[in-house]
Z-matrix of the N, CA and C atoms (Angstrom, degrees):
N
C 1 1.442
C 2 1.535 1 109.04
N 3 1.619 2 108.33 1 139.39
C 4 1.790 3 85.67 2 173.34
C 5 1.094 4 120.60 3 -114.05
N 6 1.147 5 110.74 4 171.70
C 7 1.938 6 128.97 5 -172.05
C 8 1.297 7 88.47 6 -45.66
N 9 1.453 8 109.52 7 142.17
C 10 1.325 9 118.60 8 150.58
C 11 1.605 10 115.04 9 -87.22
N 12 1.316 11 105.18 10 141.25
C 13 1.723 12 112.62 11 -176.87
C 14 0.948 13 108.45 12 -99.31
N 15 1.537 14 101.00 13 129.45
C 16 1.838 15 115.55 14 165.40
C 17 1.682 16 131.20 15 -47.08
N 18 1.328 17 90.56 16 137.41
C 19 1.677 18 74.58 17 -154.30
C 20 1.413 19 92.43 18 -78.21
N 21 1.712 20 93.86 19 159.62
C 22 1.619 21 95.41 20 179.02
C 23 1.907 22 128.96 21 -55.88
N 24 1.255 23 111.63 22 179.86
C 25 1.029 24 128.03 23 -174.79
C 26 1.596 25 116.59 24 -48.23
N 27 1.613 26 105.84 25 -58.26
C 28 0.886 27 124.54 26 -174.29
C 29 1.732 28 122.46 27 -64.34
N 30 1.297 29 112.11 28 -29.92
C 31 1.578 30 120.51 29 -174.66
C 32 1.582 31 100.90 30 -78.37
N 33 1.307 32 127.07 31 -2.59
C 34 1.654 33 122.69 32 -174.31
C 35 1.432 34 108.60 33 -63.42
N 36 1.644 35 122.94 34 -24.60
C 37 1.721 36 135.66 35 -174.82
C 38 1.452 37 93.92 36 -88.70
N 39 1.879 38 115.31 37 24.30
C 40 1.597 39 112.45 38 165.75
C 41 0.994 40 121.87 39 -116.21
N 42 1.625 41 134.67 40 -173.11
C 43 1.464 42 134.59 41 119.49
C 44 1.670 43 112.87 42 -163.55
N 45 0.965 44 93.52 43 118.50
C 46 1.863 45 117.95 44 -164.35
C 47 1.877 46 103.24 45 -60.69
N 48 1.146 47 103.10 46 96.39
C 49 1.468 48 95.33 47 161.05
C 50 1.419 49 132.96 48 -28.19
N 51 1.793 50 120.47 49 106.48
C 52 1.172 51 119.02 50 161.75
C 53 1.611 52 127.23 51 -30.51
N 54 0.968 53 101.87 52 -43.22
C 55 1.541 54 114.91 53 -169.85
C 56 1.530 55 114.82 54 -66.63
N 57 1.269 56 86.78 55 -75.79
C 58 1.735 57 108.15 56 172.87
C 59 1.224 58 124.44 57 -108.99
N 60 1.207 59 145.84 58 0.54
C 61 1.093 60 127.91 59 116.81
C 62 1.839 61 94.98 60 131.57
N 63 1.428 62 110.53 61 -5.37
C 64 1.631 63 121.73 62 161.82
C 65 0.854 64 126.45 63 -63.00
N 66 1.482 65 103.75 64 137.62
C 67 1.694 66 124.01 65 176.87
C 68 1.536 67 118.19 66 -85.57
N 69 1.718 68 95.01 67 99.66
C 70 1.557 69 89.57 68 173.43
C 71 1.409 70 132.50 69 -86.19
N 72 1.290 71 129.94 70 -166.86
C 73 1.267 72 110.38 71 159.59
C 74 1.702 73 112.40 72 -96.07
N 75 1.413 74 112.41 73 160.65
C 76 1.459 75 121.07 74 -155.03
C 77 2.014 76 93.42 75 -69.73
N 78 1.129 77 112.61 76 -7.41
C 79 1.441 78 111.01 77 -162.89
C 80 2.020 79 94.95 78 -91.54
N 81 1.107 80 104.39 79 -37.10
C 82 1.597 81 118.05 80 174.26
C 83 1.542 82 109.63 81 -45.17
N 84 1.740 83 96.64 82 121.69
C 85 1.619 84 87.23 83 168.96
C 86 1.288 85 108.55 84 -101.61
N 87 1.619 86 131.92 85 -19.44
C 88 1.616 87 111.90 86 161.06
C 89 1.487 88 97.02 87 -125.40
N 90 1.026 89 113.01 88 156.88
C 91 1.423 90 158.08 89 152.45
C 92 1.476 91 86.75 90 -5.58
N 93 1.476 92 119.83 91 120.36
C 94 1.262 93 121.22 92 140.16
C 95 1.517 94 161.97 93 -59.51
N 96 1.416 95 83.62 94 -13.44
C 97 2.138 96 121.07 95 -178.31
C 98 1.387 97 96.41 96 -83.19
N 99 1.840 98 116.47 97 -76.71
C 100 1.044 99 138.23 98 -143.81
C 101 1.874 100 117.22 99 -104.89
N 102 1.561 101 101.53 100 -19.53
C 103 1.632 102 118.63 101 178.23
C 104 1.611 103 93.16 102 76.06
N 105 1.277 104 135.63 103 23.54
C 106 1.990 105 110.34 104 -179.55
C 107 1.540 106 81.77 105 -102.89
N 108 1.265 107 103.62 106 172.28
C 109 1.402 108 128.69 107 -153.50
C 110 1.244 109 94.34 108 -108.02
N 111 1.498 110 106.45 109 152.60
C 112 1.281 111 114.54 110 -166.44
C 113 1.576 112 106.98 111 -89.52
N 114 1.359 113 104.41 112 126.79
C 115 1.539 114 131.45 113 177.36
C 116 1.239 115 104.24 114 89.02
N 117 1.217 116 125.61 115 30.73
C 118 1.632 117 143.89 116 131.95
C 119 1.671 118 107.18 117 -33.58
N 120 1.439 119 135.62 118 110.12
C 121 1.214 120 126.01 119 170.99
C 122 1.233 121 116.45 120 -114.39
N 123 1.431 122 127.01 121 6.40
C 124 1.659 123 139.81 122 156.25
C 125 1.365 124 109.94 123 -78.56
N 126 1.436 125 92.48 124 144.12
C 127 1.596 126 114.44 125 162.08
C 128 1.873 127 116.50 126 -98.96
N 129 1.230 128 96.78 127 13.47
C 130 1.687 129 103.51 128 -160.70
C 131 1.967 130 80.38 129 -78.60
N 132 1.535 131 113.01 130 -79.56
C 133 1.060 132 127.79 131 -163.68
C 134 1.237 133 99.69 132 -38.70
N 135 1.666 134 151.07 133 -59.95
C 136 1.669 135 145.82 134 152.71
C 137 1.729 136 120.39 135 2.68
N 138 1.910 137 75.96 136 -62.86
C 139 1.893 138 93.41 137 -166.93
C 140 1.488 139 104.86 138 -61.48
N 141 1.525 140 105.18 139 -37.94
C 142 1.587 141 86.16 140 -160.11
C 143 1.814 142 93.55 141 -99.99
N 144 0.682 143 123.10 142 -3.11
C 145 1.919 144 106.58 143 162.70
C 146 1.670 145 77.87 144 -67.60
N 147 1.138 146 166.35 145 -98.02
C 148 1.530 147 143.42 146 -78.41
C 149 1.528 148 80.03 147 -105.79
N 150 0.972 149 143.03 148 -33.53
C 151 1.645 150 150.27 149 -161.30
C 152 1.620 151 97.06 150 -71.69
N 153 1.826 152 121.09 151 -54.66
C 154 1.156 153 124.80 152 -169.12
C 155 1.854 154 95.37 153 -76.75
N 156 1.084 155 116.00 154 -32.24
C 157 1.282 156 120.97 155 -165.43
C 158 1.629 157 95.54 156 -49.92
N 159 1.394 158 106.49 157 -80.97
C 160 1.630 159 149.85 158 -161.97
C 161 1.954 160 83.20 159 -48.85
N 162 1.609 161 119.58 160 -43.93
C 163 1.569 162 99.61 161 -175.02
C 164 1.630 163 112.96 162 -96.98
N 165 1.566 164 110.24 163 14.08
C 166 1.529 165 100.63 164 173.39
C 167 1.477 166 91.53 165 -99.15
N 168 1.292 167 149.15 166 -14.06
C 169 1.545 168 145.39 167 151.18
C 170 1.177 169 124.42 168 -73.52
N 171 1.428 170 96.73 169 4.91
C 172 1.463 171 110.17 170 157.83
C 173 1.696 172 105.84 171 55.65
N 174 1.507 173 107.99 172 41.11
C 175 1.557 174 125.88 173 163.84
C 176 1.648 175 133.37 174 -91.05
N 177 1.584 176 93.73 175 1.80
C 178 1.020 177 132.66 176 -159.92
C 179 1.390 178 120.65 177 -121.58
């Protein structure tokens, strides 16, 4: 298996949404795309905002 490499220098002013997969800025405490909080490692909390979302438009 190989080493995983440190990410460069430059990506440290990041941190990539678990969820969705956006690059916030390192100052962000949730997610700018999706609103989950940073170092959120569920997809539960995602699903069901889109679940409550999808049945207050009554898509549901």
């Amino acid at each position: 298996m190989p080493k995983r490499q440190p990410k460069p220098a430059s990506d440290e002013g990041y941190w990539d949404c678990s969820v969705c997969t956006f690059r916030n800025s390192a100052e962000a405490f949730k997610c700018m795309m999706c609103d989950v909080r940073k170092g959120t490692s569920t997809r539960s909390t995602f699903s069901d905002a889109i679940v409550s979302a999808l049945r207050t438009e009554g898509r549901l």
